[in-house]
N, C-alpha and C positions, 0 to 999 in steps of 0.2 A: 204909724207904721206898725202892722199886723207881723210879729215874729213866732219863730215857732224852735223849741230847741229839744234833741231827739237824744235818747241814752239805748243803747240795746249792747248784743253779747254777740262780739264777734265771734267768727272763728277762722283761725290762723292760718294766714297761704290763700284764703279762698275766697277769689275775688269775686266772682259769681256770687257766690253766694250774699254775702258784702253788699256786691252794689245791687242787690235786690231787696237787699232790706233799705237800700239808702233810696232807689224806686218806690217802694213801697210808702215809705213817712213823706217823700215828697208831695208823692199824688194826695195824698191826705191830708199836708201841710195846703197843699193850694185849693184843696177842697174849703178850706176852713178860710181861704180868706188872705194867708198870710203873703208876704212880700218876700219875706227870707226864711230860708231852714237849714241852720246847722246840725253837724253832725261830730261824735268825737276825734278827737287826735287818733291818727293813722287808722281808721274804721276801715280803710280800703285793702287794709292787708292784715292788723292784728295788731299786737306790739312788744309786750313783756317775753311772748316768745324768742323776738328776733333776738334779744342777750342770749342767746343760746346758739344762734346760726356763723356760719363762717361767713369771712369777707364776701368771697366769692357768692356763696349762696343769695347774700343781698343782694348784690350787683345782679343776679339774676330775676329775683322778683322787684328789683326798681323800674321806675319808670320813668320817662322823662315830659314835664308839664304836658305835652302835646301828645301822651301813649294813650293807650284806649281807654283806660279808667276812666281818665280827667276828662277825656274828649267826651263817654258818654255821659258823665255830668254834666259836662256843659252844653249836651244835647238838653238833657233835663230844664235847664234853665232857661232855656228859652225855649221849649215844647211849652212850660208852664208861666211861664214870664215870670219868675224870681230868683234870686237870688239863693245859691245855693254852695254849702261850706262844706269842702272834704278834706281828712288828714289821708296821707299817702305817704310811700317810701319816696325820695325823688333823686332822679341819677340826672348830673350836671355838670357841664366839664370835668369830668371823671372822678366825679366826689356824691358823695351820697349824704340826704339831708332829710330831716325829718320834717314834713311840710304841708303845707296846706293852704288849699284852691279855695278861695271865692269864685265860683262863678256867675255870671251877673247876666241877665236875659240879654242883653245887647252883644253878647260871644265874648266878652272882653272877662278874664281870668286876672285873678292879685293872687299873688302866691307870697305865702310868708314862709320862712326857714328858722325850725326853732332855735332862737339865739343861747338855748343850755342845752345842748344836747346831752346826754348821759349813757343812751341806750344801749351802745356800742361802738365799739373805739374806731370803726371803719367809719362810722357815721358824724359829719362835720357839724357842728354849730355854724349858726345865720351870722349876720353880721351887720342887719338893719334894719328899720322898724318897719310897717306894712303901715301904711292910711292910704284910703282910696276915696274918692266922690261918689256915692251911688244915685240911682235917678229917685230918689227916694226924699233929697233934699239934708241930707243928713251923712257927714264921713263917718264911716266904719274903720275899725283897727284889727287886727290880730293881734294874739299871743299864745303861745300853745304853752299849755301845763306849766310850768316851773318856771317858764317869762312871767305869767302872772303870780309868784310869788314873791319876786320880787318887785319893788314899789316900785325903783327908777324905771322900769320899765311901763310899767302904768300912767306913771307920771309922764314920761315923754311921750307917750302913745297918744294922751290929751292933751299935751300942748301942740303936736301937730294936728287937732283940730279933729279926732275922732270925739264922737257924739256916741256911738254906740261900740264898744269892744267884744268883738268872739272868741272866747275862751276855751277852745275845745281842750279838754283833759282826756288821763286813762289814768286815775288815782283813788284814794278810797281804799283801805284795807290793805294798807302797805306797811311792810315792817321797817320802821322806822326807827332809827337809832337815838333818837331825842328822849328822854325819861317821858317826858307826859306826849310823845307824838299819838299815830296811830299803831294799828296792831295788826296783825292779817287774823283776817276773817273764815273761824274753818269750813273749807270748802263744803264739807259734807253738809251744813247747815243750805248750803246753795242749791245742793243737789237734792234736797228732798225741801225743798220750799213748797209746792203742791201738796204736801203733807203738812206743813208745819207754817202756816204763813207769818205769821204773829214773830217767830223767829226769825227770822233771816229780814223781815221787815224791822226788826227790832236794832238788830245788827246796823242797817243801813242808816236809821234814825243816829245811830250812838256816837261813840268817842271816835270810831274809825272811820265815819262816814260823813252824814250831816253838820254833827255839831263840832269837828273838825271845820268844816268848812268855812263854819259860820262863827268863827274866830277871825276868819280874815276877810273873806270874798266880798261881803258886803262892803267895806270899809275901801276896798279897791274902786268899787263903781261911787261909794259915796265923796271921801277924798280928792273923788280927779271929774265928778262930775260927770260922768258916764252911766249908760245904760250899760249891760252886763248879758253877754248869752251865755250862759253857761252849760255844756254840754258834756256828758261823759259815760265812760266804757261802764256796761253792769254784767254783772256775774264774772265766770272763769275767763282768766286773764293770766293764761298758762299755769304756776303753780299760785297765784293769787286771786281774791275774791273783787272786782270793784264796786262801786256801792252807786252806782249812777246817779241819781240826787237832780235831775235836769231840773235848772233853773232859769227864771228871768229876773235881774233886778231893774229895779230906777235906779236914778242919778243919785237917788236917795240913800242908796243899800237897802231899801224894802223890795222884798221879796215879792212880785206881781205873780207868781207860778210857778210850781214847784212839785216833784213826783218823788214818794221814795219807796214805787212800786218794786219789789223783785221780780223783775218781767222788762222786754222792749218798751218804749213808750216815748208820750210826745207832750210837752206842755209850751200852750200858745197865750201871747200874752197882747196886746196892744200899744204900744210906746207913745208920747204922749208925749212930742217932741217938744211941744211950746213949755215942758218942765225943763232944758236946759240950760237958757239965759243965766236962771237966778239960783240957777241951784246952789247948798251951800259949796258945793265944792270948787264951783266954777270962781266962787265968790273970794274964795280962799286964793285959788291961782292968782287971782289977780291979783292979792296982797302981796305977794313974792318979793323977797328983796335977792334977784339973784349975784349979786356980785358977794354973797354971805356965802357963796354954794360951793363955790373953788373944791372944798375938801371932796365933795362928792367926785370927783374927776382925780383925785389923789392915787396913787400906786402904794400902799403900806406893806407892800414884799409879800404879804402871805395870801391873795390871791389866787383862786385855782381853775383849774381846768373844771365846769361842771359834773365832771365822773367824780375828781376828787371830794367836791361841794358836798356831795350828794351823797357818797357814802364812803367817807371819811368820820374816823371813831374819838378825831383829834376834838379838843373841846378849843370853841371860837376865842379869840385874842383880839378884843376887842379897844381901841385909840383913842389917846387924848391929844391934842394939838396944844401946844407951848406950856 
């Protein structure tokens, strides 16, 4: 299965614009061959901006799965016959969710809702995991941004029987409260990249970008046996820099494809389905003793809402059992 995973620099509110850049890598994802092309978390409208907008204001640029965005993506997917992944605002039973479309050449849409939201306090967290069948012979999963940082989410997303997980982010160059986390990346460095390439490419390779990542990311498709799309937001990202890094892994956590251009861009890889069977990871699941696992399902009081998780300055309280 021919995959293709897309990083570029939105701009905020505008959808037009957006889904012309999400028209554009398409036709040139199917030029190339591929089956599927992701694209980053909420690319349809922007995102670090919306922590700045009022309730209201949301509820105005949301959409609901079937509004014209999602619809002409999913014209897209079956104009070209693949498979095609967008993040969006989405408004649903009068709640608002950070979310995102597969849509699949046969008009049939999976929509996932990201199960940590943080973005804004109008804006709800999901509440269950996304696996679909595609004609491809192989289930897909989602997870958006901060679903895939944490493992049980990974972990469950392959035991219902996803082969391939879509990871669309908008991360990279974030100031983060952890000592050794990332760091935000000074803008001015983005803004004169045409001047200075080696710089602001240097930036996206470093501690805030790449090799952040690659602390964990691989170990998520490795672990659970999973191919890996990794997509994400690059450049200004309201008052932050993202370092888009677009990826493909194997089942392995090797790296099949990989960009850490400062610019739009698109890296296509080949998935090589018959590596799932035996992968180690696969291998590992099925060592499982789950009746060992109970504690994972435990409540130990301190628990939070994702806004809290996420930028909270309290240091973790970590449990023993008996």
């Amino acid at each position: 299965m021919r995959c293709a995973t897309v990083q570029f620099e939105h701009r905020p509110d505008d959808k037009a614009y957006n889904l012309a850049r999400i028209e554009h890598f398409t036709a040139r994802a199917a030029e190339g061959g591929a089956q599927a092309v992701v694209f980053p978390e909420m690319c349809l409208l922007g995102y670090w901006h919306l922590r700045r907008q009022t309730a209201d204001r949301l509820r105005e640029l949301a959409e609901p799965v079937g509004g014209p965005s999602v619809e002409r993506v999913r014209g897209l997917a079956a104009e070209f016959g693949m498979a095609v992944g967008v993040g969006f605002l989405e408004s649903a039973h009068g709640r608002l969710f950070n979310s995102y479309a597969m849509c699949l050449p046969d008009g049939g849409v999976h929509v996932h809702r990201k199960l940590h939201a943080f973005e804004h306090e109008a804006i709800s967290s999901g509440d269950r995991f996304t696996v679909f069948d595609t004609p491809w012979g192989v289930r897909m999963g989602i997870l958006i941004c901060w679903d895939n940082n944490l493992v049980e989410n990974v972990r469950a997303t392959a035991l219902l029987g996803a082969g391939v997980l879509v990871a669309p982010h908008q991360t990279g160059g974030t100031d983060s409260r952890s000592p050794h986390g990332m760091r935000p990346i000074p803008v001015e460095l983005w803004r004169e990249r045409d001047r200075d390439r080696p710089a602001i490419e240097a930036e996206l390779q470093g501690p805030n970008g790449r090799e952040w990542l690659l602390r964990w990311l691989p170990s998520r498709a490795h672990d659970n046996g999973l191919f890996l799309l990794f997509s994400n937001g690059v450049g200004e990202d309201d008052d932050e820099v993202r370092t888009g890094n677009a990826m493909i892994l194997d089942p392995y956590g090797r790296i099949l494809s990989e960009t850490w251009a400062a610019e739009d861009a698109m890296v296509v890889a080949d998935l090589d389905l018959g590596l799932l069977p035996m992968s180690t990871g696969r291998r590992w699941i099925q060592g499982r003793r789950p009746a060992l696992y109970d504690i994972l399902t435990h409540d130990f009081g301190d628990e939070r809402d994702p806004r809290g998780a996420r930028f909270s300055d309290e240091p973790v309280q970590l449990h023993r059992l008996g």
